[in-house]
Every structure is written in C-alpha cells, then in structure tokens.
C-alpha positions in Angstrom: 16.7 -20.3 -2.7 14.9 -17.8 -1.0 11.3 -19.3 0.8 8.3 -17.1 2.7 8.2 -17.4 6.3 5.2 -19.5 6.8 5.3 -18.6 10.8 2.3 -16.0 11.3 3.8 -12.4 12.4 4.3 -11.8 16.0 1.7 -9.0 17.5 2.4 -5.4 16.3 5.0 -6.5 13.8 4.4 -6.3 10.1 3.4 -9.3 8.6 5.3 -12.0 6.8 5.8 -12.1 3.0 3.2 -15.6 3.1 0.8 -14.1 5.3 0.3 -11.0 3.0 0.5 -12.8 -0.3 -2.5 -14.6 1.4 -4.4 -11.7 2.5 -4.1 -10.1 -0.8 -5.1 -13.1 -2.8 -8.3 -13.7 -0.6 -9.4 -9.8 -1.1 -8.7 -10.8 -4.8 -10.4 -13.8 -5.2 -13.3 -13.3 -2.9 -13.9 -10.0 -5.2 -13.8 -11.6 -8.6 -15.8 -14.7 -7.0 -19.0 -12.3 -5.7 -18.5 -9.8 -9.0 -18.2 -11.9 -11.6 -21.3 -12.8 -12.5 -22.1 -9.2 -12.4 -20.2 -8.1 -15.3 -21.4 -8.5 -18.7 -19.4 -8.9 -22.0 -21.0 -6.9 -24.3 -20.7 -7.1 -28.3 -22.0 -3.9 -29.8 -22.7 -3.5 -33.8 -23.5 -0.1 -34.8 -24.7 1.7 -38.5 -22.1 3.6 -38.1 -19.4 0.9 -37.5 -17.8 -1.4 -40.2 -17.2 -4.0 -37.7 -18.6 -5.0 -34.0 -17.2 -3.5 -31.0 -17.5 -4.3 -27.5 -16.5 -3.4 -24.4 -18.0 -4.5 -20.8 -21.1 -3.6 -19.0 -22.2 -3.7 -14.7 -25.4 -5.1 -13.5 -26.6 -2.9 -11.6 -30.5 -4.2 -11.1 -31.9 -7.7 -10.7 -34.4 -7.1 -13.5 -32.0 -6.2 -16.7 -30.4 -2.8 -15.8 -26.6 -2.3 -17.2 -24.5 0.8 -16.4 -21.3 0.7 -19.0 -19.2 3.6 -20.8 -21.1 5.9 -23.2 -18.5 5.3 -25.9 -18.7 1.5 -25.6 -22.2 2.2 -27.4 -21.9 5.0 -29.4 -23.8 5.1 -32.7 -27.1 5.3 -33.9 -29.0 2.0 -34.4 -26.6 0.2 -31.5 -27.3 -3.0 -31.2 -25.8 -4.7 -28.1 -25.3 -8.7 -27.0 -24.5 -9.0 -23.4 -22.9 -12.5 -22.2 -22.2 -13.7 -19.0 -19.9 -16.0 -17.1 -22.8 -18.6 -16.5 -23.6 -19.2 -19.9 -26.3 -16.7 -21.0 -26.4 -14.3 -23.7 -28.7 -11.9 -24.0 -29.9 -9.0 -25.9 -30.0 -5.6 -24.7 -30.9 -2.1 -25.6 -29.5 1.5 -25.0 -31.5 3.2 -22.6 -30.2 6.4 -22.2 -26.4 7.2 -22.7 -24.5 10.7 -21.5 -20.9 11.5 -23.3 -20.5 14.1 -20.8 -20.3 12.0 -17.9 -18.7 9.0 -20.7 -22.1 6.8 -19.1 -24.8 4.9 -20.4 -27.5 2.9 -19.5 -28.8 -0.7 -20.9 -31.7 -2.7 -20.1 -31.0 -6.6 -20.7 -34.0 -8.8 -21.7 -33.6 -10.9 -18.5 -35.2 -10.2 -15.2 -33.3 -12.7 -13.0 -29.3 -11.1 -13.4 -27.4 -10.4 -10.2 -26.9 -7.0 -9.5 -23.4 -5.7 -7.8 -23.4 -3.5 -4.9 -22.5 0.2 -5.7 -20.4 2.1 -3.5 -19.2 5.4 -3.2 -16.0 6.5 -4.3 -15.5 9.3 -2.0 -14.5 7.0 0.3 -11.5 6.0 -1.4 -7.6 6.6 -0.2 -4.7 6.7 -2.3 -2.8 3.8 -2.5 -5.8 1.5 -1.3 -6.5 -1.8 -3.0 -8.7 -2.1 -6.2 -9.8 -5.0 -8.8 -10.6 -4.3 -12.4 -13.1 -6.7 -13.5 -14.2 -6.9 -17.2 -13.2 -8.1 -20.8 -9.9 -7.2 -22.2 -10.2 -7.8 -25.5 -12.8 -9.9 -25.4 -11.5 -12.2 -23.4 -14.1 -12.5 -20.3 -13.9 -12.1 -17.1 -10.9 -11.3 -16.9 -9.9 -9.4 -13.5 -6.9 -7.6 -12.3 -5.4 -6.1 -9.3 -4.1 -2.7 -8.6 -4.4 0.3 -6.0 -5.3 3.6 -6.6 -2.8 5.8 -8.0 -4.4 9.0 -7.8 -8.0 10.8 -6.7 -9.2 13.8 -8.1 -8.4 13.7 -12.2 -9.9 15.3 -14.7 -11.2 13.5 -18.1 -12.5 15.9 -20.9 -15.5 15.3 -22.2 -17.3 15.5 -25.6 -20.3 15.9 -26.9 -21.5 17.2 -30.8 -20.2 21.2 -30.1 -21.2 20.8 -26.2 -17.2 19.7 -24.1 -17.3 19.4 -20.1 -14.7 18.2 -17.7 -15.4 14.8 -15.9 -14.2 15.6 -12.1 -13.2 13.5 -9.6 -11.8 10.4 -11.9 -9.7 7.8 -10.5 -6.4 6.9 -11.3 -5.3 3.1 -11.1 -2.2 0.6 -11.7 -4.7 -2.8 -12.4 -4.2 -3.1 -15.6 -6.7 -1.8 -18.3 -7.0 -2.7 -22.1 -9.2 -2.4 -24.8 -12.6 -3.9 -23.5 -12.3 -3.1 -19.9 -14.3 -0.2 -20.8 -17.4 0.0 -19.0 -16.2 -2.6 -16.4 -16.2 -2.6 -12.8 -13.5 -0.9 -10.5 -13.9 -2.5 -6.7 -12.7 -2.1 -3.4 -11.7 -4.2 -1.3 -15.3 -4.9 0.2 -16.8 -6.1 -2.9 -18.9 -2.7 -3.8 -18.4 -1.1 -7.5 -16.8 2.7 -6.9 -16.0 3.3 -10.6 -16.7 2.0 -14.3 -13.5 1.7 -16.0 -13.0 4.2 -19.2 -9.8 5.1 -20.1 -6.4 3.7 -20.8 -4.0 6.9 -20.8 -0.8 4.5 -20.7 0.9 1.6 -19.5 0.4 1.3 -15.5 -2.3 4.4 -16.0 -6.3 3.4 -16.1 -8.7 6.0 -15.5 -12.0 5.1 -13.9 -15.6 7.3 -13.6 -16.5 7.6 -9.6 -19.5 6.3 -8.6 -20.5 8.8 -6.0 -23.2 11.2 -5.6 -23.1 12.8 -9.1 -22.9 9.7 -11.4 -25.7 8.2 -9.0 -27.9 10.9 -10.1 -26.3 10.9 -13.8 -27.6 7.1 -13.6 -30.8 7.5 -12.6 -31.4 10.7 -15.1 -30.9 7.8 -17.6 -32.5 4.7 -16.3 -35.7 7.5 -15.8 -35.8 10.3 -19.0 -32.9 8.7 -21.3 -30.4 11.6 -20.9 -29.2 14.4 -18.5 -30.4 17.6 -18.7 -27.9 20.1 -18.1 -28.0 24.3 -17.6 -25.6 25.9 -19.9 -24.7 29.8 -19.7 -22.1 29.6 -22.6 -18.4 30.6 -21.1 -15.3 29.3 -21.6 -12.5 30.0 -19.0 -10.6 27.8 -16.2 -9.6 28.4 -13.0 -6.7 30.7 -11.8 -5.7 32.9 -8.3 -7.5 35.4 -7.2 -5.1 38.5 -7.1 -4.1 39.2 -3.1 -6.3 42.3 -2.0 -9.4 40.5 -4.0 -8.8 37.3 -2.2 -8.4 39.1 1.3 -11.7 41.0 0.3 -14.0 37.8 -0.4 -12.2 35.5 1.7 -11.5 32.9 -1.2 -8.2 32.4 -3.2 -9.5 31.2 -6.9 -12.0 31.9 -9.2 -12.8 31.0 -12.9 -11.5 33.6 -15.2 -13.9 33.6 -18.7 -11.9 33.0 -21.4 -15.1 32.8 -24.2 -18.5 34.2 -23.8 -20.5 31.9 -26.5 -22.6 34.7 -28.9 -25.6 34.3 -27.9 -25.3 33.0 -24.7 -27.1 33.8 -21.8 -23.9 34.9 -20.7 -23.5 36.7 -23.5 -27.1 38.4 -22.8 -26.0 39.1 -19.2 -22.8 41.5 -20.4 -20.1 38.8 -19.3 -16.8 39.8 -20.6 -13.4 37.2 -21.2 -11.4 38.3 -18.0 -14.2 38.6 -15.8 -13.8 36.1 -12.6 -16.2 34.3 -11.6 -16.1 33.5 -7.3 -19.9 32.0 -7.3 -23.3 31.3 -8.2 -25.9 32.1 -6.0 -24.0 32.5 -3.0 -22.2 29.5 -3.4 -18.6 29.5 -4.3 -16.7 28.5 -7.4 -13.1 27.5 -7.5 -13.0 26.2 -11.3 -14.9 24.7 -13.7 -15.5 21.5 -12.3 -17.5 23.8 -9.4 -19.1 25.1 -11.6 -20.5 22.5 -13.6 -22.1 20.6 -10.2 -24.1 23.7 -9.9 -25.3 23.5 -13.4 -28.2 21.4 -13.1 -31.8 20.6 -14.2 -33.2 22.5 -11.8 -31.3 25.9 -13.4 -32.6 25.8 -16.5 -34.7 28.8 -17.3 -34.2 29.8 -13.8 -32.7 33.1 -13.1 -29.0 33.4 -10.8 -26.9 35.6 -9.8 -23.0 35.6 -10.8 -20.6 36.9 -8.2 -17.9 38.4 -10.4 -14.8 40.0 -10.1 -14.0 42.9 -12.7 -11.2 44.9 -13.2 -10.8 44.3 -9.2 -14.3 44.9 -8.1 -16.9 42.5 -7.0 -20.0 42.4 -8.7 -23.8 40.6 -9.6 -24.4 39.3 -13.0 -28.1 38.2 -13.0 -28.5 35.7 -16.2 -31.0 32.7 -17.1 -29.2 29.2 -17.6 -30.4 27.1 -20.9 -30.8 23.7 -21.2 -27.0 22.3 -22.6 
C-alpha cells in the first residue's frame, strides 16, 4: 500500500502528494464555507410551464438582489421561491432579465441576505482553480471543483427574431448539471467571476464572465429592467483581410456581411453582403463579438460611420443605429 509523504516539501521542490491534497482542500472548503450562504436555490413556476423548474441564483446585494441565468426564469407570469442554506425561503420577483447576455435579475423579499463578492473574470488563467457552487438537481448546495479549461468561448444567444453571440465565456471541468444554472463560478479568493449556464458535455461547463460588460448588463437590469441595445441589421462573421488590404489599414480581419436585414439601417445606408467591415467610428472591428461591445445604448439614434472594405477599397458608410 502506497501512503502520502506526510514530511512538508523541502524549499524549491514541488510539494508532497499530502501537502497539496491539503492546500487544495482548504481553497475548497474555505470557498464553499464563505459562498454558501450566498447562493440561493430557486424553484420557478411559470404559465407557460406544466411543471416547476429551478435552477440557482447569487446574492449579489444585502437587501434582496439575485443575479441567476435568464433561462432559469423564462416565462411570463414567473413565479420564483428562493431557499437558502440557513433555513429561509423566500419569495422573489424577476426584475429585469436579458437572453442575450443569458442574465437576469431578482429581488428577494428579505433585506438582511449576504451578498458574495464579484470579481472580474479577466483576470482569469487557464488551468487555474475554480468551484462551482449551486443546486444540481435540486439538491442544494452542492459545490464542485474544477479549473478552467478554456477562456474566450462563444455561447449563441437568442432572443424572439433578435440572436447575438455571448463573448468571452468560460470553459470549466467542475462538474455542472441541471440546476447549476445560474450558480456561482469562484476563484480561488472567494470572489464570483462567472454565473454558471451551460452544460455542453461531460467534463464541459460553460460559465457567463463577470467582468466589465455583464457588470453594466447587471446594473441595466437592477435600474431599467432590460438592456438596451443599438442594432444596424447585418449578418456576417469574421474572416482575413486579403494581404494588400491588410498592409493598407494595418489590421488582418474584418467582418464580412453576410445579410443586410430589409429595412435596416444598414440596409438604408447601401451595405451590401460581401462588404468588410474594419471599424466603427475609428475604432476597429475584428468580428462580431467587436462589434457588438460597440453596439450600445448610447448609439441608438446616433449617427456613425462604417469603415468598409469593398471590392478592395476602403470606404465610409454613415448609418443611424436602432434600438435592438
């Protein structure tokens, strides 16, 4: 029988099978410990359901505020139960929710919940240790260990006729099931750097970032109810810029326009599919994902200017974005 070296690691060397078990478990413990009582399981019953859902939900202010998944509480007429690990069960409601970003918002009817820390996923490294906290089929607080896989995925998104690519997912091991949704993904520290949304396959969870988009996402929500969102009506995805073009503007990709939406403001402007788009304003686009950041609030009804590439000649499109 084989037994771990209880003897702590000499200086510089890498440590022993006991020592690291030990670390690991602390990181692990000390995260579900301080998160726990952050994460809510919620029970959602819906119109439109036959039968109650649920998923999970992150406290995110001491006086009721949730952030979860927007499909965990999909539905007109939602109704949503959130339960905690000390006891309470309380009622909330759906403040806002944004399928485009798969986020939502709920205010709980308590004002004394303990709120976790949020922190910002750009920080993250491949390979660096995470904990998946939240309620596998309903089974509460229920927390599991992974790393990150992967940075920099790409979720589509849906909404009625509108579709948009989440950016910037992450990819994790911990293991993920039906409920985890709208749980928290942490790092090692103990701060919240994703909500959990996806289960793509075994060994494969998908998480939202919290980082400088979602934060603004989330308070769009907690403030108006939804995002508001400029729209110009193209469909396309990124590609190479041909060599002499790329040499010219001093960039190598571009979003080539597939669709031009009738009636588009694109459409108005005299975009045609094949036309590459290399910025907006000045500021340049790589794909769709670029793109997208720049569509915001502030662009609606406000007039830009494309950078384009046509035919292999670099030209301004002047257009006025509409509200998504």
């Amino acid at each position: 029988m084989t037994q771990l070296d209880d003897h702590p690691s000499a200086p510089g060397s890498a440590p022993g099978d006991a020592e690291a078990l030990d670390a690991y478990s602390r990181v692990v413990t000390t995260v579900a410990q301080r998160l726990g009582p952050s994460v809510a399981n919620l029970r959602v019953w819906s119109r439109r359901r036959s039968s109650t859902g649920g998923g999970s939900g992150v406290v995110i202010t001491p006086d009721g505020f949730l952030l979860t998944s927007a499909h965990v509480v999909a539905g007109t007429g939602t109704r949503v139960r959130a339960s905690f690990v000390d006891g309470s069960d309380l009622q909330a409601t759906v403040v806002g929710a944004d399928p485009l970003s798969d986020l939502a918002v709920l205010r709980a009817e308590s004002a004394r919940l303990d709120p976790a820390e949020l922190g910002d996923a750009a920080t993250l490294r491949v390979g660096q240790l995470v904990v998946a906290i939240g309620n596998p089929h309903g089974y509460a607080g229920s927390v599991t260990a992974g790393v990150v896989s992967a940075l920099g995925r790409s979720l589509p998104a849906r909404a009625g006729g509108a579709s948009r690519i989440i950016d910037d997912v992450i990819q994790t091991d911990a293991a993920l099931n039906p409920g985890n949704s709208g749980g928290a993904l942490v790092e090692g520290s103990g701060r919240v750097v994703g909500i959990n949304t996806a289960v793509a396959g075994v060994g494969l969870g998908l998480a939202v970032p919290v980082n400088a988009t979602t934060r603004r996402i989330v308070s769009a929500l907690m403030r108006d109810g939804r995002v508001r969102r400029a729209w110009i009506g193209i469909a396309g995805g990124a590609r190479p810029l041909p060599p002499r073009v790329a040499a010219t503007l001093g960039r190598d990709r571009a979003i080539e326009v597939v669709e031009v939406v009738d009636g588009s403001p694109a459409a108005t402007a005299g975009l045609r599919p094949e036309d590459l788009v290399v910025g907006v304003d000045g500021v340049p686009v790589r794909g769709v994902d670029d793109l997208q950041r720049l569509m915001t609030e502030d662009r609606i009804g406000v007039t830009c200017s494309l950078e384009i590439v046509r035919e292999g000649r670099a030209r301004t499109v002047d257009l006025t974005p509409r509200e998504l």
